[in-house]
PyMOL CGO cylinders between C-alpha atoms (Angstrom):
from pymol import cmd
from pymol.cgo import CYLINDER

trace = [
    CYLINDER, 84.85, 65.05, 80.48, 85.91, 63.83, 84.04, 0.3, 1, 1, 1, 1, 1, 1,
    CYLINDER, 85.91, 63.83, 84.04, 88.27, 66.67, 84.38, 0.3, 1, 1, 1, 1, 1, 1,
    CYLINDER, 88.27, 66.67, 84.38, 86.33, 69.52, 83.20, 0.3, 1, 1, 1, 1, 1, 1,
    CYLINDER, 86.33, 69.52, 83.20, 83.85, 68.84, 86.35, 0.3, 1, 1, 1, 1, 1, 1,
    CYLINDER, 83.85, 68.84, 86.35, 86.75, 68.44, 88.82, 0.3, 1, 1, 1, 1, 1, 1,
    CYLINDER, 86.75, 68.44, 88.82, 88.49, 71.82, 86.97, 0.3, 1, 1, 1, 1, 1, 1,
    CYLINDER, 88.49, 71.82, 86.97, 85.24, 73.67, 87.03, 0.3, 1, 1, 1, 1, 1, 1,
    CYLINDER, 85.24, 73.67, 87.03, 84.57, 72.25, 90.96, 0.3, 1, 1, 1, 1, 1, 1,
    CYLINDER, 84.57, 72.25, 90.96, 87.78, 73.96, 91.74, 0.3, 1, 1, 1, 1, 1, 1,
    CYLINDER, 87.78, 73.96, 91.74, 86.96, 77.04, 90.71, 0.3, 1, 1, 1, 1, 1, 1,
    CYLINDER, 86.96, 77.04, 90.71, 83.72, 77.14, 92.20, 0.3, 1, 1, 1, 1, 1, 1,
    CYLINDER, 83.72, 77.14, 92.20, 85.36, 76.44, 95.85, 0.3, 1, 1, 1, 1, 1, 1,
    CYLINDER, 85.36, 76.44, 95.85, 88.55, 79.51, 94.83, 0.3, 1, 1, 1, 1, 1, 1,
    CYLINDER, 88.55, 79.51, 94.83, 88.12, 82.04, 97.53, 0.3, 1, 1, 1, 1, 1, 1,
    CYLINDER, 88.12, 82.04, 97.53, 87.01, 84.94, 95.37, 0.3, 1, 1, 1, 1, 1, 1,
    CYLINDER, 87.01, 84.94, 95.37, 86.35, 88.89, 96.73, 0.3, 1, 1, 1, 1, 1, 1,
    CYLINDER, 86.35, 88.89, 96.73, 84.66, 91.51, 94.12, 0.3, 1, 1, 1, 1, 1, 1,
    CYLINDER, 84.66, 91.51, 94.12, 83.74, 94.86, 94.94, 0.3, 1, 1, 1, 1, 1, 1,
    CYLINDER, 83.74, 94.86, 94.94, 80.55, 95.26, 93.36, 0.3, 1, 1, 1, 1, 1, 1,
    CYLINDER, 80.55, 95.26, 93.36, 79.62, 99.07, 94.96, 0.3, 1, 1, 1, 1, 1, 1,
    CYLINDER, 79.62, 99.07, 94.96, 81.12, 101.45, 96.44, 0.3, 1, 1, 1, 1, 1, 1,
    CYLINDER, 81.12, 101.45, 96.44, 78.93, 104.18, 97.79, 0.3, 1, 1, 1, 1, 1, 1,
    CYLINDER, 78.93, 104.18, 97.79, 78.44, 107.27, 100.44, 0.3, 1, 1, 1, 1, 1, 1,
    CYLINDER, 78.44, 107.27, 100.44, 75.23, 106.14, 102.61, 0.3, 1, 1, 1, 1, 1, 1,
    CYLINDER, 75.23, 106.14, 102.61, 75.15, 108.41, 104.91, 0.3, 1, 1, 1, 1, 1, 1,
    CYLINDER, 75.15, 108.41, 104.91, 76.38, 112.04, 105.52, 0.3, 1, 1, 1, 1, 1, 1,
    CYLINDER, 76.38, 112.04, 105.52, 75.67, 114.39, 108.38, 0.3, 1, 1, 1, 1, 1, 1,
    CYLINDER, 75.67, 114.39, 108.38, 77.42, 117.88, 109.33, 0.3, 1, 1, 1, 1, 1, 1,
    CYLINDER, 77.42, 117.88, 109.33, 77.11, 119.97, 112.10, 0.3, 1, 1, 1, 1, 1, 1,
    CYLINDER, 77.11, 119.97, 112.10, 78.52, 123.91, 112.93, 0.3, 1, 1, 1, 1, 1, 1,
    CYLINDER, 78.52, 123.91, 112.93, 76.60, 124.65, 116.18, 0.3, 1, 1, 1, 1, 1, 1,
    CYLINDER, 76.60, 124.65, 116.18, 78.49, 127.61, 117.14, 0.3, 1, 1, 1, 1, 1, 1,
    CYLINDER, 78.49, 127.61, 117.14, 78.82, 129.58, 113.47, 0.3, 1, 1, 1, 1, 1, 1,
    CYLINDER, 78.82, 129.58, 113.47, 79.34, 132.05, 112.91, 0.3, 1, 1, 1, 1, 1, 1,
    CYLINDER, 79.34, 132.05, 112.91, 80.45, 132.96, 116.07, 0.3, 1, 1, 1, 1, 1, 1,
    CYLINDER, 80.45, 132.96, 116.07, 83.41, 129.59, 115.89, 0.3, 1, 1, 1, 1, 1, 1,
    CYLINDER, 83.41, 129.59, 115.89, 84.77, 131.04, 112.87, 0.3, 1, 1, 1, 1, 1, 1,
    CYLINDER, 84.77, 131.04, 112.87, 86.11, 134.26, 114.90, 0.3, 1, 1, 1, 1, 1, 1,
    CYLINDER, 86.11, 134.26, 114.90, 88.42, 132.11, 117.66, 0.3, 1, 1, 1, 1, 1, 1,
    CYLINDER, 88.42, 132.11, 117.66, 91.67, 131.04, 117.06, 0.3, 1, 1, 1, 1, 1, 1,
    CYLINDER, 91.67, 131.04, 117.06, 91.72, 127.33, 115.26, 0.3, 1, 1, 1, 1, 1, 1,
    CYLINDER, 91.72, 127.33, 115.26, 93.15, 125.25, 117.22, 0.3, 1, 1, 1, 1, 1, 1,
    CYLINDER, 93.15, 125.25, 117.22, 90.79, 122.35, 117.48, 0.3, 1, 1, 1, 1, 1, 1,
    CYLINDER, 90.79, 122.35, 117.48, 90.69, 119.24, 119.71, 0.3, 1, 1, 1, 1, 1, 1,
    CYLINDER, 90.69, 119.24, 119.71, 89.94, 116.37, 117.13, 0.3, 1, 1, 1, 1, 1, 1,
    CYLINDER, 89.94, 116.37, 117.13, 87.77, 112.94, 118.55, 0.3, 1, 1, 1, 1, 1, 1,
    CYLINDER, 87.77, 112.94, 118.55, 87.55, 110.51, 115.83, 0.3, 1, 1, 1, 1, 1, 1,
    CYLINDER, 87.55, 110.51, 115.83, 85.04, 107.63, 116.19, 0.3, 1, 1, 1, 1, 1, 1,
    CYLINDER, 85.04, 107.63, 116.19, 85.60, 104.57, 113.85, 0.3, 1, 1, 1, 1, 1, 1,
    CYLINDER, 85.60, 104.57, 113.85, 82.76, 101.95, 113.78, 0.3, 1, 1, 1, 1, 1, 1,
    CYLINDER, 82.76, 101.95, 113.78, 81.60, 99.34, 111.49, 0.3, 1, 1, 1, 1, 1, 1,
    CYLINDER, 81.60, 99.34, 111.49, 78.58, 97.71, 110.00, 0.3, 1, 1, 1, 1, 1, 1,
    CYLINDER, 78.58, 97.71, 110.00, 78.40, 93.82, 108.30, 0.3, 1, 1, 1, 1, 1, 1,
    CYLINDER, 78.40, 93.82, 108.30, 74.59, 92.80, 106.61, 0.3, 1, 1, 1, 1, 1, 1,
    CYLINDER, 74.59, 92.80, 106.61, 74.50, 89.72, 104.52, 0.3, 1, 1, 1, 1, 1, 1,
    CYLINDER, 74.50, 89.72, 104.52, 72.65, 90.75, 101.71, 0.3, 1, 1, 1, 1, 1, 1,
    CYLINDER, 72.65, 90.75, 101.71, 72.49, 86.96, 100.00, 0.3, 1, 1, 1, 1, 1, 1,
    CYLINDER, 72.49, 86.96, 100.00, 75.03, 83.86, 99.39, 0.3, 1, 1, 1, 1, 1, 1,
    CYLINDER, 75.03, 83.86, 99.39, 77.46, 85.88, 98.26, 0.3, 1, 1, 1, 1, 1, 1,
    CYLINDER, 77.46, 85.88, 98.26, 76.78, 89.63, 98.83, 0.3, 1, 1, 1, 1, 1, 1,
    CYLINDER, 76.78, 89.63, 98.83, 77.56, 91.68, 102.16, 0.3, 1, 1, 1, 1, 1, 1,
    CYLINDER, 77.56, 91.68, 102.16, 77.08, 94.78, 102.70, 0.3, 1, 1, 1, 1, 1, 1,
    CYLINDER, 77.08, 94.78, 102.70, 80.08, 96.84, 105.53, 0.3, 1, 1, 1, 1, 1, 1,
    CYLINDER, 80.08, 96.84, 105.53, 79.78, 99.66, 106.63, 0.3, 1, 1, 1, 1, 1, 1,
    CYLINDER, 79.78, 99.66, 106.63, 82.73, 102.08, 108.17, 0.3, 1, 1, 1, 1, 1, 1,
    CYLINDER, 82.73, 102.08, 108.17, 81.09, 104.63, 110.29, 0.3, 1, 1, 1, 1, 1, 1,
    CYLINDER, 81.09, 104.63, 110.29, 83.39, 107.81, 110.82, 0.3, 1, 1, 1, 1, 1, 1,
    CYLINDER, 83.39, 107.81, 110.82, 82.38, 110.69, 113.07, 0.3, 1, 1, 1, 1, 1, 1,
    CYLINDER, 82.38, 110.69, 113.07, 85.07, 113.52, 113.71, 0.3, 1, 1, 1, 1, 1, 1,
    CYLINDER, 85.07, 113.52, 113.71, 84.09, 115.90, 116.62, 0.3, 1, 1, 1, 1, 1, 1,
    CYLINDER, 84.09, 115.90, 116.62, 85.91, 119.31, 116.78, 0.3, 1, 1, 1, 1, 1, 1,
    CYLINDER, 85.91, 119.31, 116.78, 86.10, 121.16, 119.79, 0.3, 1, 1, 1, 1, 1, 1,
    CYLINDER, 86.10, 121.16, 119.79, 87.71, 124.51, 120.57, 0.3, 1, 1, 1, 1, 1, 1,
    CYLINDER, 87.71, 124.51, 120.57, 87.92, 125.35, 124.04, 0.3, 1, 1, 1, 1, 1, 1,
    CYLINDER, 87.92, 125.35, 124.04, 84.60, 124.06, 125.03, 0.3, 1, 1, 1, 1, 1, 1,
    CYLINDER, 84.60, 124.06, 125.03, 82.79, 124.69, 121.79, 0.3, 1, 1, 1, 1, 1, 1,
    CYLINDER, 82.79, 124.69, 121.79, 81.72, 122.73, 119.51, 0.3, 1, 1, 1, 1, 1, 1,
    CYLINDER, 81.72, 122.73, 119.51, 83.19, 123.62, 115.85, 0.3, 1, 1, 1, 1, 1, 1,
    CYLINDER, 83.19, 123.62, 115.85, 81.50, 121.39, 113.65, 0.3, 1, 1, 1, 1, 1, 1,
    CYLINDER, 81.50, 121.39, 113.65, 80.59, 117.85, 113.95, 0.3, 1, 1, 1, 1, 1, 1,
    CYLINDER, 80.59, 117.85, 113.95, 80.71, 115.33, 110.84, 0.3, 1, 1, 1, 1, 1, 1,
    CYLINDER, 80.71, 115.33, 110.84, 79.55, 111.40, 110.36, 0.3, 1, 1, 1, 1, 1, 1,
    CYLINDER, 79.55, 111.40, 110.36, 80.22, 109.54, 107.12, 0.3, 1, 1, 1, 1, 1, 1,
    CYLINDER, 80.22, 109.54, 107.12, 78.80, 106.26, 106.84, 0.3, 1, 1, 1, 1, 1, 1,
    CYLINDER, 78.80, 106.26, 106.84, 80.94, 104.56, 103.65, 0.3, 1, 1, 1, 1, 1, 1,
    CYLINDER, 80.94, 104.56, 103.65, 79.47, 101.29, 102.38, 0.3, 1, 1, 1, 1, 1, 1,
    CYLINDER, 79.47, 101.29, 102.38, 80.45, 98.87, 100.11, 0.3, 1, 1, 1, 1, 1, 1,
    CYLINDER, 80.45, 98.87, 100.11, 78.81, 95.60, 98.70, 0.3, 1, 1, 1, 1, 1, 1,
    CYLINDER, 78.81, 95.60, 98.70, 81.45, 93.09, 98.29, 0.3, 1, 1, 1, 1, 1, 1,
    CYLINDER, 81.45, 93.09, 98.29, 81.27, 89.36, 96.91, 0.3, 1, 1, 1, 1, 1, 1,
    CYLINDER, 81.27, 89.36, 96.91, 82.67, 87.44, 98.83, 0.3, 1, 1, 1, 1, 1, 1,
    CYLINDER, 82.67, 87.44, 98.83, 82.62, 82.96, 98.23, 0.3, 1, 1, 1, 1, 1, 1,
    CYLINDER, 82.62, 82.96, 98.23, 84.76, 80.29, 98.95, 0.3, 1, 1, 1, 1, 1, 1,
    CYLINDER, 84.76, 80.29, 98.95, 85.72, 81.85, 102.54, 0.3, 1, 1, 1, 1, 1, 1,
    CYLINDER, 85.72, 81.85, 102.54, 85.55, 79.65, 105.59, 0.3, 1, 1, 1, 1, 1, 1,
    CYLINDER, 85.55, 79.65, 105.59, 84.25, 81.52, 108.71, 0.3, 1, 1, 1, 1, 1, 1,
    CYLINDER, 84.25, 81.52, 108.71, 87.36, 82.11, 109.84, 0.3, 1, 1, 1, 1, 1, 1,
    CYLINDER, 87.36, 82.11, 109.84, 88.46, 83.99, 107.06, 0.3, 1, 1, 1, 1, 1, 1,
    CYLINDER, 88.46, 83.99, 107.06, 85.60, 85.38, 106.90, 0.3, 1, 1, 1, 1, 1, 1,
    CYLINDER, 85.60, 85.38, 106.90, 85.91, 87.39, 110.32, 0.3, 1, 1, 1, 1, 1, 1,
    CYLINDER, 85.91, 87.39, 110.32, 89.25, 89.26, 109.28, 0.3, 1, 1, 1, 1, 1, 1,
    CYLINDER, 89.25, 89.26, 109.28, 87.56, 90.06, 105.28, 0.3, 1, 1, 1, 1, 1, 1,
    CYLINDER, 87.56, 90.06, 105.28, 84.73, 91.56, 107.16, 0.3, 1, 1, 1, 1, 1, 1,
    CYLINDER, 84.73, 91.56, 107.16, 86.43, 93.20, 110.32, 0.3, 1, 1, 1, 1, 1, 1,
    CYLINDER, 86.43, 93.20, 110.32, 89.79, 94.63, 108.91, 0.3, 1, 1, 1, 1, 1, 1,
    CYLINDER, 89.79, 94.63, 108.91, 90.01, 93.96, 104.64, 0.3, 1, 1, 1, 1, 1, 1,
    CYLINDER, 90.01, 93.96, 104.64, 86.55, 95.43, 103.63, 0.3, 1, 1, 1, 1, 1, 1,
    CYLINDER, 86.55, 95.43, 103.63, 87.02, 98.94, 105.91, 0.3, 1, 1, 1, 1, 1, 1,
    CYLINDER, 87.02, 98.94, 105.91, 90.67, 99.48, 104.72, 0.3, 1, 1, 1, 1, 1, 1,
    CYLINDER, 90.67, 99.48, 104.72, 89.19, 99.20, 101.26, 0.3, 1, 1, 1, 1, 1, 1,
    CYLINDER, 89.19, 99.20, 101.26, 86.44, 101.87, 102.26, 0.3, 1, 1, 1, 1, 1, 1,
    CYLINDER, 86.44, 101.87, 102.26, 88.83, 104.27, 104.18, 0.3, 1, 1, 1, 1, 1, 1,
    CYLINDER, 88.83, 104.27, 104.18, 90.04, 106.09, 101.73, 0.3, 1, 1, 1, 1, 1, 1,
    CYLINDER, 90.04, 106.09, 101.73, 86.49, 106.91, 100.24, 0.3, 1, 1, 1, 1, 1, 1,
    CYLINDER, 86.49, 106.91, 100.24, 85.12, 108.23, 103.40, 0.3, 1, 1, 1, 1, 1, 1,
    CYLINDER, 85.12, 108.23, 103.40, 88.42, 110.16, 104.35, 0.3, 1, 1, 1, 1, 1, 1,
    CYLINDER, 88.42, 110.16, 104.35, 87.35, 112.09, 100.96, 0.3, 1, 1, 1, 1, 1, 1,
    CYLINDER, 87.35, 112.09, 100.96, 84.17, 112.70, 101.90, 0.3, 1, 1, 1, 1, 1, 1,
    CYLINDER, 84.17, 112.70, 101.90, 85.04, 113.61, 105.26, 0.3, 1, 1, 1, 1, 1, 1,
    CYLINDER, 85.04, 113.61, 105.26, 87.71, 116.01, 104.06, 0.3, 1, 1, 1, 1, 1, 1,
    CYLINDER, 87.71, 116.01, 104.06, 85.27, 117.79, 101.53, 0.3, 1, 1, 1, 1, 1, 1,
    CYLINDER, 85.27, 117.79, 101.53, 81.89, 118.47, 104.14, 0.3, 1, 1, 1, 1, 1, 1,
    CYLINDER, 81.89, 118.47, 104.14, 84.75, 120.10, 106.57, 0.3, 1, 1, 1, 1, 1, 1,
    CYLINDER, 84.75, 120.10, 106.57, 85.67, 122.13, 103.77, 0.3, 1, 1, 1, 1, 1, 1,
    CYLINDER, 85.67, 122.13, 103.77, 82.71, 123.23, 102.40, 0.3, 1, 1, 1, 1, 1, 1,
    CYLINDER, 82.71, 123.23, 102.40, 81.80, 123.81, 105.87, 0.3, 1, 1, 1, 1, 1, 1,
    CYLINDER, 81.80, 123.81, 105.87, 83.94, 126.33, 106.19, 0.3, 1, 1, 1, 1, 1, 1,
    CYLINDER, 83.94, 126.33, 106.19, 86.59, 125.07, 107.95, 0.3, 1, 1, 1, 1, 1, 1,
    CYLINDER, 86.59, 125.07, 107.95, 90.28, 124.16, 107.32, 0.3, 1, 1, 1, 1, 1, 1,
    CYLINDER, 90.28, 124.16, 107.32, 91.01, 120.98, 105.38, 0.3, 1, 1, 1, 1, 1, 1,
    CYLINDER, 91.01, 120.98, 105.38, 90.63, 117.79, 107.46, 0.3, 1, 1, 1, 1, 1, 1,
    CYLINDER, 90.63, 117.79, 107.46, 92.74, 114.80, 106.02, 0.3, 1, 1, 1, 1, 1, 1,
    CYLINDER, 92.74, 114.80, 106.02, 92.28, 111.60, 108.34, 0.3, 1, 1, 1, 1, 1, 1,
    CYLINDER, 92.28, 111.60, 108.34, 95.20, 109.77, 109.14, 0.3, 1, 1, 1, 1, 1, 1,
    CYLINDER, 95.20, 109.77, 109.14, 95.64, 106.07, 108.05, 0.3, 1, 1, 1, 1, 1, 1,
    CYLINDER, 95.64, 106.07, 108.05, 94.08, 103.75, 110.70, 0.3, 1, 1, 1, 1, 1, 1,
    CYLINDER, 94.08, 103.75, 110.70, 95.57, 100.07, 111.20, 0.3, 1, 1, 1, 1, 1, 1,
    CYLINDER, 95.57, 100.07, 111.20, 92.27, 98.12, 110.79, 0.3, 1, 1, 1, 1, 1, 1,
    CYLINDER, 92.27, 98.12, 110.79, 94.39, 94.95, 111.38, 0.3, 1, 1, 1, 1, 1, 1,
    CYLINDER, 94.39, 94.95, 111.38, 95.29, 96.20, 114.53, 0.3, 1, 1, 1, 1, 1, 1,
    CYLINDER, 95.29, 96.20, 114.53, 91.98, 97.40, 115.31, 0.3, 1, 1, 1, 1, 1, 1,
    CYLINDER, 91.98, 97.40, 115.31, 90.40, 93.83, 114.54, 0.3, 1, 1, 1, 1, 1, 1,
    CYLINDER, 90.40, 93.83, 114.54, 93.19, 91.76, 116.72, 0.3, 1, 1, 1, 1, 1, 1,
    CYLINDER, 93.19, 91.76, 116.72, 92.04, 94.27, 119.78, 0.3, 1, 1, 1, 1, 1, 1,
    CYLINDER, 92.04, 94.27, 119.78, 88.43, 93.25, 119.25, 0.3, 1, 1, 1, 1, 1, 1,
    CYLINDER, 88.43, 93.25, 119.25, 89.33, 89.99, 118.71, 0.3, 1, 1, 1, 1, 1, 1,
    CYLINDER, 89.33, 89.99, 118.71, 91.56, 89.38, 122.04, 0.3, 1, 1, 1, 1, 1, 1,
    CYLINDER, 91.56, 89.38, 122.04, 88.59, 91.72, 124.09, 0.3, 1, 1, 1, 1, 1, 1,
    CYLINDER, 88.59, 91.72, 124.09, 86.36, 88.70, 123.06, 0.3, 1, 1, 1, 1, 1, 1,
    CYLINDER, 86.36, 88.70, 123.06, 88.39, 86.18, 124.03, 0.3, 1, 1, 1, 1, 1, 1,
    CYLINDER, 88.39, 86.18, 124.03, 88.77, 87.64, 127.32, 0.3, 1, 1, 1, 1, 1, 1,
    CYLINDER, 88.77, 87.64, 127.32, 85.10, 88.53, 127.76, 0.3, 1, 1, 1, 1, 1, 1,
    CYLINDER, 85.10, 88.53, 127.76, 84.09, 84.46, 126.92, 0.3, 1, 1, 1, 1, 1, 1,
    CYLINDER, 84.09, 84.46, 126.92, 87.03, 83.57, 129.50, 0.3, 1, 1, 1, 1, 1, 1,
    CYLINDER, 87.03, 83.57, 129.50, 85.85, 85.89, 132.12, 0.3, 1, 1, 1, 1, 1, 1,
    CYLINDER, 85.85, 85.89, 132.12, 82.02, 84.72, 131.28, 0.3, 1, 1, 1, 1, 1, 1,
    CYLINDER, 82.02, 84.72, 131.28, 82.88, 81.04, 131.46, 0.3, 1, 1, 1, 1, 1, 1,
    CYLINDER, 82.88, 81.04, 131.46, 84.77, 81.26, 134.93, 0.3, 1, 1, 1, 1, 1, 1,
    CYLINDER, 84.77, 81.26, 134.93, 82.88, 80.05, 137.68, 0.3, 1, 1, 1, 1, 1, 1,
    CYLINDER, 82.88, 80.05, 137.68, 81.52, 82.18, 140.16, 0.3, 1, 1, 1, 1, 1, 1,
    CYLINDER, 81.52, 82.18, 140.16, 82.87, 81.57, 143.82, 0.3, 1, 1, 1, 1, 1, 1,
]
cmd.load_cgo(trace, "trace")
């Protein structure tokens, strides 16, 4: 009897990540210049915007959010404008905090990438325009950054002033 509490202990403290939902929250398009855009020669300047969202929804349940928004420009006009906010609700337990920091900053949004790089490729084309495909991002890399720009910041704060 003594073991089955220690055996089911340990399995309550196992790190454990679920996706329970996957879903499109958000979705907004812009073509400011049509029809007149569609008439110039396509070769667009892309700006890609990546941000991200984290919401504790209870114990175990958070909700991120990857925020894309793709601005194409030709010449000085814009050719259409698109933001995709991707969500997901994952369960996540048995994490300390600082596990919990990559799960959230870099894990959750490369699980959500390739659902809003759909979406963002199908409003482009039913927009009218020329396929769009998104290029992978390195969310690992992306999260280090963040994380060494804090570090910094904190240093810098923490100095004293002369």
């Amino acid at each position: 009897m003594a073991e089955e509490n220690v055996a089911s202990t340990e399995e309550k403290q196992a790190p454990r990540f679920v996706i329970q939902k996957i879903y499109t929250k958000d979705v907004s398009f812009e073509s400011p210049n049509s029809p007149e855009i569609f008439r110039e020669e396509w070769k667009p300047k892309l700006d890609l915007q990546l941000g991200n969202e984290y919401k504790r929804i209870d114990e175990e349940n958070h909700e991120i959010t990857l925020t894309v928004t793709v601005t194409a420009k030709v010449e000085d006009k814009t050719a259409f404008l698109v933001e995709v906010k991707q969500a997901g609700i994952f369960s996540l337990t048995g994490y300390s905090d600082e596990e919990m920091g990559p799960l959230v900053g870099s894990y959750c949004p490369n699980t959500l990438f390739p659902f809003v790089r759909e979406v963002v490729s199908d409003v482009v084309t039913k927009g009218g325009f020329p396929q769009l495909v998104l290029s992978p991002v390195n969310f690992d890399a992306m999260y280090m950054h963040q994380m060494e720009q804090a570090k910094a910041q904190a240093a810098a704060a923490a100095e004293p002033k002369h």
